[in-house]
C-alpha positions, 0 to 999 in steps of 0.5 A: 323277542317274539312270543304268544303275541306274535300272529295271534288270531281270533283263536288265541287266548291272551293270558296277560287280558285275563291275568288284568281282568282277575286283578281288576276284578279283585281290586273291586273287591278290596275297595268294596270291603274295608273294614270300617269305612271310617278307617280307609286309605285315601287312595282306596276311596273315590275322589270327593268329586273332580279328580281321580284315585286308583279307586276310581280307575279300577270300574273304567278298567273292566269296562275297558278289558269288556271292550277288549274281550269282544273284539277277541271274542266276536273276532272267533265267532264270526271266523267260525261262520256264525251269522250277525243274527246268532251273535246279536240273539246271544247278545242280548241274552247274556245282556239281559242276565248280567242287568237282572243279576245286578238288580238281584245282587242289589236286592237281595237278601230282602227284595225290598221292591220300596228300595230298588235301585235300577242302575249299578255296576252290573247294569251299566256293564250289561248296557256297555257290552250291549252297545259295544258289541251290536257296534262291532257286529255292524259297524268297522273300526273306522266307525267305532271311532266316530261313534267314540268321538261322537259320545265324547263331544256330545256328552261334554257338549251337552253338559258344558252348554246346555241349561240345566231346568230348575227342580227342587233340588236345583232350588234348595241349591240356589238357596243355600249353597247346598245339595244332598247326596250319600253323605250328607250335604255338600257344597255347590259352587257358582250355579247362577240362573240363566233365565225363567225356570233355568240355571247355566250348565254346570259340573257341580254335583247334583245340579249339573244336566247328568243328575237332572236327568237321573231324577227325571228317568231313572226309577227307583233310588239314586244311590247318591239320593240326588244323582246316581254315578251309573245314571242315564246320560253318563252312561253313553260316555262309558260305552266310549270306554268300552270302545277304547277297548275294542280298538285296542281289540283290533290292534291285538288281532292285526297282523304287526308283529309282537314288539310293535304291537306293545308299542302302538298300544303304548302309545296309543293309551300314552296319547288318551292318558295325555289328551284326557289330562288336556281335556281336564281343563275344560272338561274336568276328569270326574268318575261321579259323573264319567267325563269325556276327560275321565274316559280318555284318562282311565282308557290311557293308563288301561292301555298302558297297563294292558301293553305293560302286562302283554309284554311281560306275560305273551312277549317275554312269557313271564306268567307264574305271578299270573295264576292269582289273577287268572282264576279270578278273571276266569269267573270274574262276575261270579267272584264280583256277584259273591263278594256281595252276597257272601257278606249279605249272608254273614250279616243275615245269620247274624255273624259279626266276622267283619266287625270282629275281625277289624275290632280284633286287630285294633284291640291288639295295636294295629292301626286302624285303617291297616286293619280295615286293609288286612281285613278287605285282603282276607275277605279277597284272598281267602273268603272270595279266592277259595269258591273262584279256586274251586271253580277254577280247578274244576274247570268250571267256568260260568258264562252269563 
């Protein structure tokens, strides 16, 4: 059955792109709010280290749709007659924005300077859609691909072959079998000396090259004391993510008709799915530390997603249970922006409302981690849902 799908152009607007945005988006939000984070459901918390949760799909995930959004976007404009100069000029200003409001959303509401942290997840998402979109400006998609392969290979190259020099924290490793991060002292297996002042190259946490640099070159606090998970030289194979999407970009804007454009992409995201499980054994798929396998893995169910929500929503033109996503993918960083202040401004004025709200439900026999649960849906589908509604009914869409 041929739908919106069918000979769209740079012009089009996919709603099934944004209806996957604004649940992403709010999938964000509800991981990123639990009630008590004592009390939370296994697959609304990151993996300890190797492996994968839904929860550590859900930044991969935009990242992706990032990706997708500039191929659609800068297809249009360059379309329009805007020059390479206008675009990158634009680039970089509204890459500049989204890293300075990260940094503003991480200091507020004390602007502590002692206490700042430069990388986190608008920042990388700024740096993501700065490499990306300088990639599509300038180069083809027969480059892109070499760009993504060429970030892939070296970043598992880099981080399975090259020795990892000895600091404190690689000592104190050495010594007692431990390292440091957010929740105390964990575990690190089989590190061993190389040779004067260095140890073999590692995928243990804190050891391994990605968080030898972070302590090197990122200022500021690491968010997991030892390492930071939107560090340095992780972050190069997250532009890979954001390729993926550009591509999948492409494949939207070619001139296939409907049917086979759900197919390739399905296809297309089944073979990363299966190549990122491959690369696994070599390699092992690791959100902390954004591995080669972990980009090809997340991207595949990305695309598979995408294709699953294409069909149903442009194809077969099902789009009422979109609305929910829609106004929240309409203003998504304003929605992602808000979840953090609003409850920085709960706890400034001293309003318990999440604590009160968790501790209720317990007091009248709910379940602790289904309450910290119905709490992080309040807090999504009401508190953040009405000033994203309000917007969206105004017609109010803010553009960094």
């Amino acid at each position: 059955m041929a739908g919106k799908l069918e000979g769209l152009t740079a012009d089009s607007r996919l709603v099934s792109l944004d209806a996957l945005r604004g649940f992403t988006v709010l999938a964000m939000i509800i991981v990123n709010v639990p009630g008590s984070w004592s009390h939370v459901y296994s697959p609304l918390l990151h993996s300890h280290w190797h492996g994968a949760t839904p929860t550590d799909l859900v930044f991969p995930f935009f990242l992706f749709i990032v990706g997708v959004s500039i191929a659609l976007a800068f297809e249009r404009q360059l379309d329009q007659g805007k020059s390479k100069k206008e675009l990158v000029k634009k680039v970089l200003v509204r890459a500049l924005k989204i890293f300075i409001l990260g940094i503003f959303l991480w200091m507020f509401p004390k602007f502590d300077l002692g206490n700042i942290r430069i990388p986190g997840v608008l920042q990388r998402i700024s740096i993501v859609f700065l490499a990306c979109s300088l990639l599509y400006i300038y180069g083809d998609w027969k480059a892109q691909v070499k760009w993504a392969v060429g970030l892939l290979v070296g970043y598992w190259a880099i981080m399975t072959f090259v020795p990892v020099p000895i600091d404190d924290v690689i000592q104190q490793a050495l010594s007692t079998g431990e390292t440091l991060r957010s929740g105390g002292m964990v575990t690190v297996d089989g590190i061993r000396k190389v040779g004067e002042g260095l140890i073999a190259a590692n995928y243990e946490p804190g050891t391994n090259m990605e968080s030898w640099l972070d302590r090197r070159l990122v200022p500021g606090r690491l968010w997991e004391k030892t390492w930071d998970p939107e560090g340095f030289l992780s972050t190069f194979p997250a532009i890979g993510t954001g390729i993926a999407g550009m591509l999948t970009g492409r494949l939207l804007l070619s001139k296939l008709d409907s049917d086979k454009k759900v197919i390739w992409l399905f296809v297309a995201g089944f073979s990363a799915f299966v190549a990122g499980n491959v690369f696994d054994w070599f390699f092992p798929i690791n959100k902390h530390i954004w591995t080669s396998s972990y980009v090809l893995y997340a991207a595949g169910l990305a695309a598979m997603s995408l294709a699953f929500f294409v069909w149903l929503v442009d194809v077969q033109g099902k789009v009422s249970w979109t609305k929910l996503g829609v106004i929240f993918g309409s203003n998504a960083v304003v929605a992602y922006v808000l979840h953090g202040v609003i409850l920085k401004l709960l706890a400034l004025a001293n309003i318990p409302l999440r604590s009160g709200f968790f501790d209720g439900l317990v007091a009248v026999g709910v379940p602790e981690k289904l309450s910290s649960l119905i709490w992080a849906l309040f807090y999504s589908l009401v508190i953040c849902f009405i000033p994203v509604y309000f917007l969206y009914k105004k017609k109010v869409f803010i553009k960094l």
